[in-house]
N, C-alpha and C positions, 0 to 999 in steps of 0.2 A: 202616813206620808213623811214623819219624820227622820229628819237626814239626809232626805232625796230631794234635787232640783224638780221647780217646777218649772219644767217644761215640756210636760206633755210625753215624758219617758220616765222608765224608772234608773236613772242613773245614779248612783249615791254622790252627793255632795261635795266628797272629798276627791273625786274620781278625775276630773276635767283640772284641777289644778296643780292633781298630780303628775299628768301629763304633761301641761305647759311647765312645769319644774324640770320634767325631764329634757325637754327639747330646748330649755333656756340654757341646760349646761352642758349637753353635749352639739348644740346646732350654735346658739346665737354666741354665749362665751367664748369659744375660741377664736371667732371670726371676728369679734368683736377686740378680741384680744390685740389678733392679726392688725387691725385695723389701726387701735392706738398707737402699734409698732414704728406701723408705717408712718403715723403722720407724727409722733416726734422725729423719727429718722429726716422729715421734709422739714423739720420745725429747726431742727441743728445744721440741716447744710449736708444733711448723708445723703440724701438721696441725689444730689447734684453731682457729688462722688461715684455713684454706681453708674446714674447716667453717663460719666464721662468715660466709662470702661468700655474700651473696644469689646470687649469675651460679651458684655452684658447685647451691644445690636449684632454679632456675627451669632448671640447664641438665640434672640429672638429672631433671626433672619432663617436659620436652620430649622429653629419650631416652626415656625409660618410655614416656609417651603415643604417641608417632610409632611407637614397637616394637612396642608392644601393635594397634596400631590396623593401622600395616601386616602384622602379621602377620597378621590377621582376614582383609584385602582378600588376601595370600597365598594363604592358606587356603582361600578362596572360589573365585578363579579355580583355584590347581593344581590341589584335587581333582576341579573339574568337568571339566577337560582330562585328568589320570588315567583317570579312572572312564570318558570318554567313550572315548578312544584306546586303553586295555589291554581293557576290558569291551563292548566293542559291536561291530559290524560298518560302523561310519561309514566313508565310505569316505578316501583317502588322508592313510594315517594317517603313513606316513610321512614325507610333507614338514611335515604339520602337527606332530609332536611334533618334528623339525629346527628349523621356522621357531619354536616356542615357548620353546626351550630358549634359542632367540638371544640374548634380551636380558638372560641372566644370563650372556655373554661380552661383552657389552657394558661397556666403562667407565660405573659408575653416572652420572660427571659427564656424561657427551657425552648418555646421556638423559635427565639433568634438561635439559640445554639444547636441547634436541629439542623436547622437551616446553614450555619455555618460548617456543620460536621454533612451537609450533604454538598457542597460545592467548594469550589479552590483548589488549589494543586495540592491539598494535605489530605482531602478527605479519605478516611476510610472505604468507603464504600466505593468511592469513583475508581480507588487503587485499585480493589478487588474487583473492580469490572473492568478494570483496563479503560478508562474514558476518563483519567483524570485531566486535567491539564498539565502545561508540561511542569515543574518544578520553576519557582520564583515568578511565576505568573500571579498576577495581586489577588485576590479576594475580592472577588466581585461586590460583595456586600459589605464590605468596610467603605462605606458612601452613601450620600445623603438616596440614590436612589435605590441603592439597599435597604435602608432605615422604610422609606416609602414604600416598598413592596410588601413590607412584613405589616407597617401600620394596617396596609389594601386586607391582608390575607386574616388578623387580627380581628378585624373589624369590618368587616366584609358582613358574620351575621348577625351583629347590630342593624344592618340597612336591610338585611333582610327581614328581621324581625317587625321593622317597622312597613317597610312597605305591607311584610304580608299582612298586616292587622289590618292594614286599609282595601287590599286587594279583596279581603275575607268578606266585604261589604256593600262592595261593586251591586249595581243594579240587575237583577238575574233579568226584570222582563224589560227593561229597556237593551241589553242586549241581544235578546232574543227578536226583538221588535226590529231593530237593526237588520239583522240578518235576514226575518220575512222581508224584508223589505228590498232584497238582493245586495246588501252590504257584505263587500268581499271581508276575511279573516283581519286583510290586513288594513282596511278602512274601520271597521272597528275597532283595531285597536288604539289607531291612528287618533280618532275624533271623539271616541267614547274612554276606554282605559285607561290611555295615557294621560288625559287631562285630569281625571280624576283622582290618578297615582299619586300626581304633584303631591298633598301632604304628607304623605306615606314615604316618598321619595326626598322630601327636603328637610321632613324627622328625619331621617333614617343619617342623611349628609351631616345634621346638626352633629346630632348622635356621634357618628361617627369624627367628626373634627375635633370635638372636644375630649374625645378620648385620644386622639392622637397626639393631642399637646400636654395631657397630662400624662402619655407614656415612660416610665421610666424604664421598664428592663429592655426593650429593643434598642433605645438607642445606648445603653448604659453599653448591653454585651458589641452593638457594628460600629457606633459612635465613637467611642473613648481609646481604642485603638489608632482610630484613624484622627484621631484630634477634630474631632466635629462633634461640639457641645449643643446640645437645646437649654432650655429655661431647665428643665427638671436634673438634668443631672450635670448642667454649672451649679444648681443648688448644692446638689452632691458635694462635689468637691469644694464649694465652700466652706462645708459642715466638717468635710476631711481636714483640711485647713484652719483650724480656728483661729477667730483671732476678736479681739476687741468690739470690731466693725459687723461681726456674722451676724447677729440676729436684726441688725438693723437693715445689712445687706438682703438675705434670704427675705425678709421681709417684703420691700422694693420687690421683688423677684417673684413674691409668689404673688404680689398682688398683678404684678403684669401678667404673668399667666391667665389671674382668673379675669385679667380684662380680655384676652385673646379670645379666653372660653365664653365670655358673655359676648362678648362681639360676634361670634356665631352663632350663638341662640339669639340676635336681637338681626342679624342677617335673615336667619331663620323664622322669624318674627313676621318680619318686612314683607317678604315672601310670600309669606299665608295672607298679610291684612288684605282686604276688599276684594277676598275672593270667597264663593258661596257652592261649597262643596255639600251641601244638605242631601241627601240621596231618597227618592221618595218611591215607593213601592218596595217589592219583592227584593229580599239582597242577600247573597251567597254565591260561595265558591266555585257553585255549577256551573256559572255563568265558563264554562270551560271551551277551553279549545283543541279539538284532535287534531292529534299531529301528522298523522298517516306517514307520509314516505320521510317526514322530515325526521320521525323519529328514530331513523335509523342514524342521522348525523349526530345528533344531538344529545341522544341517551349514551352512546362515546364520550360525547366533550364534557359531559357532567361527569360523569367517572373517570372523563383521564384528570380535570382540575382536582377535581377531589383525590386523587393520587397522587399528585403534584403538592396540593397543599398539607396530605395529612400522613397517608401512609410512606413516600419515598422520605419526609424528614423524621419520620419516627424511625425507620429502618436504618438511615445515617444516627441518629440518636445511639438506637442500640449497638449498632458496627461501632460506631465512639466506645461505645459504654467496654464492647469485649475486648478491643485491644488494648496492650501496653502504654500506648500514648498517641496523642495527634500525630498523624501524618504517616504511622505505621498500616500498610494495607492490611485487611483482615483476609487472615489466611485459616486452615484450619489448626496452623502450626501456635501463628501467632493468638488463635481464639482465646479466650478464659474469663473465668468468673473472676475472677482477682477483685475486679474494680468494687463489684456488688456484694462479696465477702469483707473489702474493705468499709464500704455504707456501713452496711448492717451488724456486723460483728466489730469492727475493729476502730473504726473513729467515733470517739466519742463526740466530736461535733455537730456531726448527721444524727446518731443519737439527739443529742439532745434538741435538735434543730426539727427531728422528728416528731418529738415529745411537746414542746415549745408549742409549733403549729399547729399538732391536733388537739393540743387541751386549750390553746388560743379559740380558735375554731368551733371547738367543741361548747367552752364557756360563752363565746359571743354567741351561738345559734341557738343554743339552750336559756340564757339570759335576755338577749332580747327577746323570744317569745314567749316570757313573765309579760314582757313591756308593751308588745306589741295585742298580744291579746285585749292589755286595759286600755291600750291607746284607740284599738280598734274598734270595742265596745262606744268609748266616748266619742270619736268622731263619729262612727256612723249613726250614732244615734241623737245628737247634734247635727241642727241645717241650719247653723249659723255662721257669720262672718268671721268669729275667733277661730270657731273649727277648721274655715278654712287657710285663717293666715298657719295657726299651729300647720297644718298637712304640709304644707307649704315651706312650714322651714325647717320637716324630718326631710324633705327630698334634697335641697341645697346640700348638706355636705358628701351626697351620693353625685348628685349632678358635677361639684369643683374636681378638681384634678386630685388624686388623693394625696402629690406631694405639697399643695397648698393644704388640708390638712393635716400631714404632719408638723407642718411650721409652725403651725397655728398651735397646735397641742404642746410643742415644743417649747413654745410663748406661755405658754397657759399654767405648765408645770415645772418650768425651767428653776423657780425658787422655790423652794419650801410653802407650801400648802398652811397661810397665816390660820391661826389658832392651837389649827392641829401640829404646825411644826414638823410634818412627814413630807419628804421629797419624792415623788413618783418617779421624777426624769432618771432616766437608766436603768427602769425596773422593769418586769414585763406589764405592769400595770398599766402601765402611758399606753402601751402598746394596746390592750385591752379595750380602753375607754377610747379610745382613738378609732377601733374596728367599730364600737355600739355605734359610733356617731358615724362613720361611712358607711354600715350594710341594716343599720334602721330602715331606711327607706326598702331595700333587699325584702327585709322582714316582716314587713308591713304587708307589702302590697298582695300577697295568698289569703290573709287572715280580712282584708278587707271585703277583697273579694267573697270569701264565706260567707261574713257577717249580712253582704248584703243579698245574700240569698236566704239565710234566716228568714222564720216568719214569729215576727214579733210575739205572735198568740200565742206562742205556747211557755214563752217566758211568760207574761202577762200572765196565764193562769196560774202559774207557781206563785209568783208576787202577792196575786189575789187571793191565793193558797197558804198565806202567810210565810214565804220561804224569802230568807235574806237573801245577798249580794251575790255574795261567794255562795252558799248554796246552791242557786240558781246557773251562776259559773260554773259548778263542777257537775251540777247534773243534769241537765240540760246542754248549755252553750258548748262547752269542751266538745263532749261527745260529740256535736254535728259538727265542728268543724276541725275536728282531729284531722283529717285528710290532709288537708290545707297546711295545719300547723304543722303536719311531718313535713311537708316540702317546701314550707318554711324552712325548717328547720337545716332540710339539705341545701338548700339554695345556699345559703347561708354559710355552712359549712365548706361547702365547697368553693365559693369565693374568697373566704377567709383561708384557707388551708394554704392556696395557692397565691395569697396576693406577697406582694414584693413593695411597691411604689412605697406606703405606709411606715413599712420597718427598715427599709434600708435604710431608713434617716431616724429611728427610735431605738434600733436597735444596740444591746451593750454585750459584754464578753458575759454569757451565759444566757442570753435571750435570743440567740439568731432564731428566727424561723427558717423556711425550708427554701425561701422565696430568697433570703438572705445566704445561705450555705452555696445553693447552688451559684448565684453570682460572685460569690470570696473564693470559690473551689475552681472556678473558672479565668477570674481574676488572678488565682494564684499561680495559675501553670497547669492546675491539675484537672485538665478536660477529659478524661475516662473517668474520675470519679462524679463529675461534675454530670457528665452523662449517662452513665450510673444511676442518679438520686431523680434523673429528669424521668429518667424511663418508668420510673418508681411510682414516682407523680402523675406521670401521662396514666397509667396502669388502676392507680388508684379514684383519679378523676373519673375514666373511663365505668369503672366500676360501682361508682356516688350516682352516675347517670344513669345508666341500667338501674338500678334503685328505685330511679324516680320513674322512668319509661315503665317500672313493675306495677308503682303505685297512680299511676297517672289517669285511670280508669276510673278511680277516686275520686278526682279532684277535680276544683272546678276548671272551668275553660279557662286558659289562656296563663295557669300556674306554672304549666312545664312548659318551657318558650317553644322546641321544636314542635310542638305537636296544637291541630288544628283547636 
């Protein structure tokens, strides 16, 4: 028993403290960093400076509004795609909850410009149909209820993710019992479903608010044209702007953000207390509803939204991507690869923005699942109180807005690293250590799921077998929950490949990511290239997913989000 805790597992010693090391510097450190920022910035007189800046309440008034608004339009679509997909007998449900879930692995920026390249008097595609508007007509989406619509469409299957988890659980024989009982379709939904939903439905709102206030690439691509700033990209441009006052400013800034984001999880909070959702009997999906005549309306409107939100802006996308520039109609004259020979061959930017992202990507998803294995080990096998504050604060910097932790990181690395004398800020390194500590939680949560389907006994007999730690880890534990750790590993991957919020604020001249190129290349003037590298990305998401839809058979319930 030497070297191992006693506590009734065989965990080695060193193992539980090596995790709490980890989570102290990539979870508590920076926020804690954050934090100090902020209160000398109150302790000198800064932050009565920020507060007095009109930009800092017209740009929380914008957050608020676009949060609130798109999480309404959220709301609306996920849980009609929910209720429709877990509750009914519609038919192929499959592809439909795959093809829905799509556009929240989508980089928010590449569908704001999808979106911008599918509407306005310039779009391509509207030219080539002849239905544009007329020329010098505005852009409908350079406005706070443009910003709204995309947050809705964004994050739309967040709310559904959440409600279905809940829906999945519903009482099968108290609805059943309903209906012996002469309960019409729609009174049970009425008195039975709905009220049940409530958690499912006010996760899902949380969910979804909080990511709307930490959005940066929608409102960065509809907002900044039109001069309508949120909290995340006045950060932006204060970081474009440097000066004296930034890191004390940004500070102020990100800490009001994550008060915005706690104020709806503590809404969300409020919500749930002293109510008693316990569900007792029989519970599953069954509990279904035929749709008969209705499903002749309905199996249309799920397929025209779903056309509406993925296929007509991926096809503006592409018509971007082949012609010569914004606002030329695509003809077969005007068609050409030009843009996507420029990607790939000829800028070295995208190049490198390429290369950047997948080996970012690649090192975060393969590096933390070093971390998450042993983290995963030690917590599940710990049912104590430390275990759980630890769990608790791998999910905090997944839960913040991700440009409150770049600030934070910012703060953390911004001088020379005392002893070592090595600077990270402007390397891609920041960038690195900045991703373990937002997609940990990402990483974690497959490899827990495994672990707690393990059966302890057959570790125990190697232990008792005389086989060490690692040992035991590699022949044994690995092997059962390889599944798991692969899609880890893509989940992982493909959040990272595509995020933006993180490095638009870390990023230096020779570090863009891909999440970065497309918003400078868009920024620049150059929207066919810009569209180009989106289509690229949609292509290659699309293709990580498939991956995981292959291995999914594998893997325990609830790893791959679409699927039951």
């Amino acid at each position: 028993m030497h070297g191992y805790v006693k506590t009734g597992n065989s965990q080695p010693a060193w193992l539980f403290p090596f995790v709490v090391i980890v989570v102290l510097i990539l979870s508590v450190l920076p926020l804690a960093r954050l934090a100090m920022v902020g209160i000398s910035a109150f302790a000198d007189g800064g932050v009565m400076t920020v507060l007095s800046e009109a930009s800092l309440w017209s740009a929380t008034y914008y957050t608020v509004v676009t949060a609130i608004l798109g999480t309404i339009i959220s709301l609306v679509i996920g849980c009609l795609f929910a209720f429709l997909l877990t509750l009914t007998d519609i038919r192929a449900k499959g592809p439909l909850s795959f093809f829905f879930v799509l556009p929240m692995m989508i980089p928010p920026q590449v569908t704001a410009l999808a979106w911008v390249q599918m509407s306005g008097p310039s779009s391509p595609l509207l030219k080539a149909l002849s239905i544009a508007p007329p020329l010098g007509s505005p852009q409908p989406l350079y406005s706070v209820g443009g910003i709204a619509l995309l947050y809705g469409v964004q994050h739309a299957p967040l709310v559904y993710l959440a409600l279905r988890a809940g829906l999945m659980t519903l009482p099968r024989d108290g609805v059943e019992a309903a209906r012996l009982s002469g309960a019409s379709s729609l009174r049970v939904f009425r008195d039975i479903i709905l009220p049940l939903s409530l958690p499912g439905i006010i996760a899902g709102a949380a969910i979804s608010f909080v990511s709307c206030t930490g959005n940066f690439g929608i409102p960065a691509i509809l907002g900044i044209p039109a001069s309508i700033f949120t909290l995340p990209t006045l950060i932006f441009t204060k970081f474009s702007a440097f000066t004296s006052r930034t890191f004390g400013d940004v500070a102020v800034l990100s800490a009001i953000i994550a008060i915005i984001s706690v104020v709806g999880l503590m809404i969300q909070d409020r919500a749930l207390r002293g109510r008693d959702y316990r569900i007792i009997g029989l519970s599953g999906a069954s509990a279904a509803f035929e749709l008969g005549a209705w499903r002749f309306a309905l199996a249309p409107l799920v397929w025209v939204i779903l056309f509406f939100m993925l296929a007509a802006p991926f096809f503006a996308l592409l018509a971007g991507a082949l012609v010569p520039a914004y606002g030329v109609p695509l003809t077969f004259k005007t068609m050409s690869l030009h843009a996507f020979e420029e990607i790939l061959f000829r800028q070295a930017v995208t190049r490198t923005a390429f290369v950047n992202s997948l080996s970012l990507a690649g090192a975060t998803a393969l590096g933390l699942l070093v971390v998450t294995v042993l983290a995963a080990y030690a917590l599940t096998r710990r049912k104590d109180a430390a275990s759980r504050i630890v769990s608790g604060l791998i999910e905090i910097p997944y839960s913040l807005p991700g440009i409150v932790m770049a600030v934070s990181f910012i703060l953390v690395f911004a001088a020379p690293i005392p002893f070592l004398r090595v600077s990270l800020y402007g390397t891609i390194w920041i960038i690195l250590i900045a991703y373990f500590s937002s997609f940990f939680a990402v990483s974690l949560k497959p490899v827990v799921s495994a672990f707690h389907q393990l059966d302890p006994a057959l570790e125990e007999a190697a232990r008792l077998s005389g086989a060490g730690f690692f040992r035991r880890l590699a022949d044994i534990i690995v092997p059962l929950i390889a599944p798991a750790a692969g899609a880890s590993v893509i989940l992982v991957f493909l959040i990272a490949c595509n995020e933006l919020t993180i490095s638009a604020l870390l990023w230096s001249a020779g570090t863009q990511t891909l999440g970065v190129a497309i918003y400078n290349l868009d920024d620049s003037g150059s929207s066919d290239l810009a569209s180009a590298l989106s289509v690229l990305v949609v292509v290659m998401v699309v293709m990580l997913m498939l991956l995981l839809e292959l291995l999914a058979k594998q893997l325990p319930k609830g790893v791959v989000p679409w699927r039951g």
